[in-house]
C-alpha positions as CSV (number, residue, x, y, z in Angstrom):
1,X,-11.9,-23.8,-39.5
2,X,-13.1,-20.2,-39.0
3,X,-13.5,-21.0,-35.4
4,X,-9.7,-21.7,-35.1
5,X,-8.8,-18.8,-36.9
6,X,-10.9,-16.7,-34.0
7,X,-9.4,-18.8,-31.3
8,X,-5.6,-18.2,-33.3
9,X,-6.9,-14.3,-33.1
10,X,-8.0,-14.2,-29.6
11,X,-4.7,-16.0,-28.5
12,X,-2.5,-13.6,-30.4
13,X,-4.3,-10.5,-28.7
14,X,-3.9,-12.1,-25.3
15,X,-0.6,-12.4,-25.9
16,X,-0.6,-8.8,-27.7
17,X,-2.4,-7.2,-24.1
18,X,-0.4,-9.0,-21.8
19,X,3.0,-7.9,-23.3
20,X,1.8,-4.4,-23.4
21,X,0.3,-4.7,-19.8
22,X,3.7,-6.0,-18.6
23,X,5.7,-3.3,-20.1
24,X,3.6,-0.5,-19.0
25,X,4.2,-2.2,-15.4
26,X,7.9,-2.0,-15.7
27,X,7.8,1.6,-17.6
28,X,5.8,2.4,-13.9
29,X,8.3,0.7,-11.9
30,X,11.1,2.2,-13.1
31,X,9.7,5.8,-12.6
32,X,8.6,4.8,-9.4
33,X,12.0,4.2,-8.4
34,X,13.9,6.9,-10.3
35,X,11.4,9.5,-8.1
36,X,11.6,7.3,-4.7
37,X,13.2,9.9,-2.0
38,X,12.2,12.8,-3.4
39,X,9.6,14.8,-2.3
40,X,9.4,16.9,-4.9
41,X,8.0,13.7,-7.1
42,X,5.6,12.6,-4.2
43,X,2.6,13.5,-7.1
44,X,4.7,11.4,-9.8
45,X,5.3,8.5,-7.1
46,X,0.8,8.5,-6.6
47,X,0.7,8.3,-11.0
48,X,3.0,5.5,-11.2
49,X,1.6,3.3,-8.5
50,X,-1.8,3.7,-9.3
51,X,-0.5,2.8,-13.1
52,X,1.1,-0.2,-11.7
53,X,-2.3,-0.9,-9.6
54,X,-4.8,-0.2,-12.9
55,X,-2.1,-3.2,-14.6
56,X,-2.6,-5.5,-12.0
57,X,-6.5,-5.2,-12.0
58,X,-6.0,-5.4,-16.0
59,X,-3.9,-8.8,-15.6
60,X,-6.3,-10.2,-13.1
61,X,-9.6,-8.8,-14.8
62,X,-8.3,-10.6,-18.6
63,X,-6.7,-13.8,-16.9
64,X,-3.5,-12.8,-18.8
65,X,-2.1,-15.1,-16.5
66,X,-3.3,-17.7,-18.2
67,X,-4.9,-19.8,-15.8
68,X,-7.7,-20.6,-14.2
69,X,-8.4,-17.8,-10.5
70,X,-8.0,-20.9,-8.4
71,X,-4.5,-22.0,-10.3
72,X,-3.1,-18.7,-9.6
73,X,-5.0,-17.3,-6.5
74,X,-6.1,-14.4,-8.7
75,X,-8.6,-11.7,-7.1
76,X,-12.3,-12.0,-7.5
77,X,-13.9,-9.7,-9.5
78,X,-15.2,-8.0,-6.5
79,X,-12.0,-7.3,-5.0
80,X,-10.7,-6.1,-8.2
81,X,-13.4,-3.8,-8.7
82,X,-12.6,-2.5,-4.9
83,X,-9.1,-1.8,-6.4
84,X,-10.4,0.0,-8.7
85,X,-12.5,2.3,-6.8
86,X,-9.7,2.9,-4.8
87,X,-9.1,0.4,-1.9
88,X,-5.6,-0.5,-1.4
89,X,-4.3,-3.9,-2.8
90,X,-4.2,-6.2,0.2
């Protein structure tokens, strides 16, 4: 029993971290395009997509997807950590 009750807990803060994960992707996407054009925001435009990169290595790097890296043609840790030292998403 007490090791459904830490699989119920780990399931609800999966589902807790990828809702938040998603909405901080969309919060970044909506800036990004809200700023696109002007170059004035050029600075803002740089914040928001490496907010919406630091997500995707989040979604990747938790499997908030859900599945299994093969099912879903996820990133190895490897390239993830590339993204996160800065190489571009590819």
């Amino acid at each position: 029993m007490a090791g459904e009750t830490v699989n119920e807990d780990l399931d609800a803060r999966r589902g807790l971290a990828f809702s938040a994960n998603f909405e901080i992707q969309r919060l970044a996407e909506a800036v990004t395009k809200i700023t696109s054009g002007n170059e004035d925001d050029i600075a803002v435009d740089g914040i928001m997509r490496r907010i919406q990169q630091l997500t995707e290595i989040v979604f990747f790097a938790q499997r908030l997807h859900g599945k299994t890296d093969k099912q879903c043609g996820a990133p190895n840790l490897e390239q993830l950590q590339r993204w996160y030292d800065g190489a571009l998403m590819v």
